[in-house]
N, C-alpha and C positions, 0 to 999 in steps of 0.2 A: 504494500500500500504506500503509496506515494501522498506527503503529507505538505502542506501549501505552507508558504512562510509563515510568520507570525506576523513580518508588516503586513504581506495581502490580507488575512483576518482583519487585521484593524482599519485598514483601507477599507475594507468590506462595510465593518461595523458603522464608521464615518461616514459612507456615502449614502447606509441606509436612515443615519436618523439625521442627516440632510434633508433625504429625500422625506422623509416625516412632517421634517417643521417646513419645507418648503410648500408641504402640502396643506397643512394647517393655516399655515400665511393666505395661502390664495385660497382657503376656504372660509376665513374672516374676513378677506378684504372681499367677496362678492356677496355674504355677509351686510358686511358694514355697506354696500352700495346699495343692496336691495331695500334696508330700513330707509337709506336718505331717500332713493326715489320717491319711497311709500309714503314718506309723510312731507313732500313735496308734489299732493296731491293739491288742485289749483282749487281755491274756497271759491263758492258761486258769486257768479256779480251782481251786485245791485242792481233793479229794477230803476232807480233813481238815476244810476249814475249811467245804465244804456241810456235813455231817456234823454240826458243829460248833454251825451257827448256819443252819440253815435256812430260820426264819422272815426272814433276811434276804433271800433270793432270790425269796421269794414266788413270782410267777410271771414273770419276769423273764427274759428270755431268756441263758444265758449259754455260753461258751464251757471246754469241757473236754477234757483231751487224757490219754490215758494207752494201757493194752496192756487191750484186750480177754478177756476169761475166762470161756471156756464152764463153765458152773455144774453144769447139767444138761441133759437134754435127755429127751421123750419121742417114740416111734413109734406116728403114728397110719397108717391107707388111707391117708389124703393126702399123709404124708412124716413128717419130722421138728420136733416146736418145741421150738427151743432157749430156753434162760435163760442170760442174761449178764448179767457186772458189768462192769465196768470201774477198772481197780487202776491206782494213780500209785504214786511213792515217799510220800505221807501217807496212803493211804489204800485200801479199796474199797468200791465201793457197786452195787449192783445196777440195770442198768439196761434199759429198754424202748425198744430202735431198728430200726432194719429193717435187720438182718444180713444178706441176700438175698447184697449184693454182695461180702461179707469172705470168703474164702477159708477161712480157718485162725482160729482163736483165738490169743492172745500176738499179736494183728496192732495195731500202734500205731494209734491214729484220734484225730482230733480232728472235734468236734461241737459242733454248738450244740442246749442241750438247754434245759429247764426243770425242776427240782425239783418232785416230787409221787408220791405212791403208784403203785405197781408189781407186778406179779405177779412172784413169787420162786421160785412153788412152785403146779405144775398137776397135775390130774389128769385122766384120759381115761374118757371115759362109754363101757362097754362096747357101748351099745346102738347108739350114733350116730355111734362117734369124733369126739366133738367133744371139748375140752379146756377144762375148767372151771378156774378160779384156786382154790387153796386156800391161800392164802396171799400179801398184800400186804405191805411195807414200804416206809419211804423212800429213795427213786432217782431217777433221773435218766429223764425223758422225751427222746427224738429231738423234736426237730421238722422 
């Protein structure tokens, strides 16, 4: 039996708990970037402050949180289209999302939406029930 020096053993032993803490290292530091991502989650913006300054959000995707508020609503053959804002404590502003799944109105959501014109105010073609916009302002898009 042919027996290996005693430096290679310790060269051995070396290289293995290198490879140990090297491996520890890059499993703390991806770690430590996963927390900072997480809690550099973006806070919703004020209703106020879109309102406010618009052109700042251009088309920019952002995050918005408030209670939901059914506006109005027409009946056509096919069902019901609603109109909704959405109200915070700054503000409310009317918005265009796919209610399908919200239950109730006053139901809290948060969204990511983009700033741009909105149907406010429709009306129903007696011929076709279809439902025309008569009226846009500035709101809040679903994406």
């Amino acid at each position: 039996m042919i027996h290996k020096p005693y430096k290679e053993y310790k060269l051995l032993g070396i290289m293995k708990r290198s490879l140990v803490l090297v491996s520890a290292g890059v499993f703390l530091l991806v770690l430590t970037v996963g927390f900072v991502l997480a809690s550099l989650k973006s806070k919703p913006v004020q209703i106020a402050e879109i309102l406010k300054n618009e052109q700042l959000f251009g088309t920019k995707r952002i995050e918005v949180q408030g209670n939901l508020v059914l506006t109005s609503s027409l009946n056509t053959n096919d069902g019901i289209v609603s109109f909704y804002s959405l109200k915070d404590k700054t503000g409310e502003i009317p918005i265009s999302a796919n209610t399908s799944g919200i239950l109730s109105s006053d139901s809290i959501v948060e969204l990511t939406v983009t700033v741009g014109q909105v149907c406010v105010e429709g009306r129903i073609n007696p011929d076709n029930q279809t439902v025309s916009c008569e009226k846009r302002q500035l709101g809040l898009i679903e994406n």
